[in-house]
C-alpha positions as a Markdown table, in Angstrom:
| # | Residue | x | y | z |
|---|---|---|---|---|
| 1 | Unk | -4.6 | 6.8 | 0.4 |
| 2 | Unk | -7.0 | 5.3 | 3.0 |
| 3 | Unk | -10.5 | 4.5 | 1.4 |
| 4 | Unk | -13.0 | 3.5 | 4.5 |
| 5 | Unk | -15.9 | 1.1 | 3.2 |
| 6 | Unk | -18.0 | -0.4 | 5.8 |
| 7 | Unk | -16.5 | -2.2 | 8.5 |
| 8 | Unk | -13.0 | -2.8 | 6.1 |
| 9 | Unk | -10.4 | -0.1 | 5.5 |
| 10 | Unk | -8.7 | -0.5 | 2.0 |
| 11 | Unk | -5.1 | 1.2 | 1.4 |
| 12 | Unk | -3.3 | 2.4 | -1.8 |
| 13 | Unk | -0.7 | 3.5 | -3.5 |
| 14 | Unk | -0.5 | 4.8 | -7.3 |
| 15 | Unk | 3.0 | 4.9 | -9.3 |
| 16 | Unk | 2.8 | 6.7 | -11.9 |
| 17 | Unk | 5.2 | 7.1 | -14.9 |
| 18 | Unk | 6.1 | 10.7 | -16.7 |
| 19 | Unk | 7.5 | 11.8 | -19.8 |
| 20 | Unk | 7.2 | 15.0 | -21.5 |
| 21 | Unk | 4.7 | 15.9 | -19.1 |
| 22 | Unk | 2.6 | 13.3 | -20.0 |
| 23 | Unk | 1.4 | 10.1 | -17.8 |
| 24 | Unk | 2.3 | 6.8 | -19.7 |
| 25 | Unk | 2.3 | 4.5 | -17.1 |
| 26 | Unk | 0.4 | 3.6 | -14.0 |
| 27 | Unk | 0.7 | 0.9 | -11.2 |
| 28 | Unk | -1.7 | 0.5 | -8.2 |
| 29 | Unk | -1.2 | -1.9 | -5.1 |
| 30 | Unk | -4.5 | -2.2 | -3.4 |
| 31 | Unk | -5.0 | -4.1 | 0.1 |
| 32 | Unk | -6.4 | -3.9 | 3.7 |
| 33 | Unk | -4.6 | -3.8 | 7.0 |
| 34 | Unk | -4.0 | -7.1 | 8.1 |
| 35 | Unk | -5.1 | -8.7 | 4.7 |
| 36 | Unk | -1.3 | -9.9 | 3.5 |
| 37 | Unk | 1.0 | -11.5 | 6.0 |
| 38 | Unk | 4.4 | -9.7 | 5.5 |
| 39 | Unk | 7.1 | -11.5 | 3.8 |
| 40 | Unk | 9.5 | -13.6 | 6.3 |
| 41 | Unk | 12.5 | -11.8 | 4.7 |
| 42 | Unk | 11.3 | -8.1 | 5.6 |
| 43 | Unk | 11.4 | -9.0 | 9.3 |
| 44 | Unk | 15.2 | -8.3 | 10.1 |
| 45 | Unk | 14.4 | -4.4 | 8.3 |
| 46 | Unk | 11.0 | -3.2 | 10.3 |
| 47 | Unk | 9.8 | -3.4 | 13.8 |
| 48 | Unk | 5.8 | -3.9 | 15.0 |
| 49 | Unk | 3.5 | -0.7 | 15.3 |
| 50 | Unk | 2.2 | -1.1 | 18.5 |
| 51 | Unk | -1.7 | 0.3 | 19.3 |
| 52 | Unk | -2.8 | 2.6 | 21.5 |
């Protein structure tokens, strides 16, 4: 999910947990595009987006 505020774009993603049918657990990561430096150890498994 992209959520546009002002001049900042904020990104999310929701986890949830079902049993029964029913939601019991929920976990949200919440951050902007550029905001968190990607973790050294990531680098040998993704390659750079480039822009238009």
């Amino acid at each position: 999910m992209e959520i546009p505020q002002d001049h900042v774009v904020y990104r999310a993603v929701s986890l949830w947990t079902v049993r029964n049918g029913e939601i019991v657990g929920a976990r949200e990561y919440w951050t902007s595009p550029g905001q968190d430096p990607a973790p050294r150890w990531r680098a040998g498994y993704v390659k750079p987006l480039l822009a238009d």
